[in-house]
matplotlib code that plots the C-alpha trace (Angstrom):
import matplotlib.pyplot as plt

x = [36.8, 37.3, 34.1, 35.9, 35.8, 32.2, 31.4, 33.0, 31.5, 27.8, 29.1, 29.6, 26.1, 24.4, 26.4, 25.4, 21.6, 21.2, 22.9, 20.4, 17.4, 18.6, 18.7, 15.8, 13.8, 15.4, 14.6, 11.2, 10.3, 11.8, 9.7, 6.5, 7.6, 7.7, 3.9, 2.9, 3.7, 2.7, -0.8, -1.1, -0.1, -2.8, -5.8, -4.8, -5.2, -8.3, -10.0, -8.8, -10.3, -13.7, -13.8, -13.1, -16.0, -18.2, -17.7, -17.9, -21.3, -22.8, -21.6, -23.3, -26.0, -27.6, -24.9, -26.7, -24.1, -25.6, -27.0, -24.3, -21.0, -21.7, -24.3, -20.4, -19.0, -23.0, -23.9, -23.4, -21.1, -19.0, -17.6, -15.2, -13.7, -15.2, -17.1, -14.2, -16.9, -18.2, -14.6, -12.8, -10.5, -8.2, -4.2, -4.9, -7.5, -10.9, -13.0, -17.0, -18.6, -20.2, -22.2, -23.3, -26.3, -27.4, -25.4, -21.9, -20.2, -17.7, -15.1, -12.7, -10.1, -8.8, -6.4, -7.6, -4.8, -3.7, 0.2, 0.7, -1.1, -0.8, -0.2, -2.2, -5.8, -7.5, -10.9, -12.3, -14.9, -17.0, -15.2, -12.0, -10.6, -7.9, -7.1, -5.2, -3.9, -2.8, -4.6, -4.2, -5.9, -8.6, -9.2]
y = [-57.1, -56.9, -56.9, -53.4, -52.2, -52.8, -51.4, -47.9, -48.4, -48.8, -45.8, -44.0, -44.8, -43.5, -40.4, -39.2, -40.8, -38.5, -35.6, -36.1, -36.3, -33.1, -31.3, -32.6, -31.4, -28.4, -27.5, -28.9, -26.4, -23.3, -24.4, -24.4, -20.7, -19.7, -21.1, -20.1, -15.9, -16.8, -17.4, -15.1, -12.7, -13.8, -13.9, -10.2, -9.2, -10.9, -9.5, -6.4, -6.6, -8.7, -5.1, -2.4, -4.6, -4.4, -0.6, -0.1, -1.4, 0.2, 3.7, 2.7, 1.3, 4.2, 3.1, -0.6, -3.2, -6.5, -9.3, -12.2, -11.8, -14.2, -10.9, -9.3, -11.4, -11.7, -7.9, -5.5, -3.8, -6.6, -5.7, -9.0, -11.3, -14.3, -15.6, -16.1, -18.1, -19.9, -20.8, -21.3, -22.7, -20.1, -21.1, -22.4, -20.2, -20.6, -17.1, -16.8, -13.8, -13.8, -11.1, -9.3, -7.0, -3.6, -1.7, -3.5, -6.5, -8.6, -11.1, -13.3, -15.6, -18.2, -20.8, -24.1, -25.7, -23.3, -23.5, -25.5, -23.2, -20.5, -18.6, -15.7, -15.3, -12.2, -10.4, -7.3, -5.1, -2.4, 0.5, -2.1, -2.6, -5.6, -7.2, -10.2, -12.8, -16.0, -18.7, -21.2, -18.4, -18.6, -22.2]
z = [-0.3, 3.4, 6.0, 6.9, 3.3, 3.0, 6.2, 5.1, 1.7, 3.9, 5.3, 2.5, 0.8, 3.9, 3.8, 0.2, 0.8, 4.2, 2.3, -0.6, 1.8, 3.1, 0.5, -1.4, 1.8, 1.6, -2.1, -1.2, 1.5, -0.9, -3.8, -1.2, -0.3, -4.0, -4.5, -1.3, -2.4, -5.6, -4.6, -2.1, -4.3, -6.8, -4.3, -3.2, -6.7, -7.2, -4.1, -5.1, -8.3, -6.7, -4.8, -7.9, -9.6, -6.6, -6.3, -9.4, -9.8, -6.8, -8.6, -11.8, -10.1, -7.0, -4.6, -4.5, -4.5, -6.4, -4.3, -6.1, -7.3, -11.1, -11.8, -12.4, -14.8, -16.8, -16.6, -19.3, -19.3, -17.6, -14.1, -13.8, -16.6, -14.1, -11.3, -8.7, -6.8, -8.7, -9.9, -6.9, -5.9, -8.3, -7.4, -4.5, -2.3, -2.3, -2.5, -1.0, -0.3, 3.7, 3.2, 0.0, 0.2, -1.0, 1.4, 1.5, 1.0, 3.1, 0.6, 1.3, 0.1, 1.9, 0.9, 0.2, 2.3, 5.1, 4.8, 2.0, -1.1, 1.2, 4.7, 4.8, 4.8, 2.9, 3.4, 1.8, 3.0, 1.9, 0.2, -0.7, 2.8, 3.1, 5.2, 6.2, 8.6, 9.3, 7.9, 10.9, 13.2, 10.8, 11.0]

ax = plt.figure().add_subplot(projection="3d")
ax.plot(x, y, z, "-o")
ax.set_aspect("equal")
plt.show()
């Protein structure tokens, strides 16, 4: 073999090794996308639900919301399957409670790894108000 044949051959490898890169990174970033939605889907649900549980409870209970979200997954009758606190992080966000007291509440869910498990930040206030935003602005 020629010095010119193996320089087109070198050529050639880094061709198909650039083209692979490529599109590994792009599969890569689509995949991310999937599981970012995925999650962010999930944490909506589960603050939406952390809310319906809270509400829920203040009906049943004067209109006095409880002062800790486990006493909703360890009441009876059972306001939540589980303690998303206590839990967390679920799928990638992490939820807390800020403020939880007779009158209201204030949730939120934020993801454990802003842009990577998920872009948007959640929070859910009194009477089942969501919100979101960007999780970097959050930060």
């Amino acid at each position: 073999m020629s010095l010119t044949e193996r320089g087109k051959s070198f050529v050639a490898i880094m061709v198909v090794i650039a083209l692979s890169a490529l599109t590994l990174r792009i599969v890569t970033e689509k995949i991310l996308t999937v599981i970012c939605t995925q999650n962010e889907a999930t944490a909506q649900a589960n603050l939406k639900a952390i809310a319906a549980a809270l509400d829920s409870y203040a009906r049943d209970n004067q209109g006095v919301y409880p002062k800790s979200v486990s006493l909703l997954s360890q009441s009876n009758p059972l306001y939540l399957d589980k303690d998303y606190i206590a839990e967390s992080p679920i799928k990638g966000y992490t939820y807390n409670c800020v403020r939880l007291e007779a009158s209201g509440y204030n949730c939120y869910a934020f993801p454990s790894r802003c842009k990577l498990t998920g872009n948007l930040a959640f929070t859910v206030t009194t009477g089942g108000i969501l919100i979101s935003e960007d999780c970097s602005t959050k930060e």
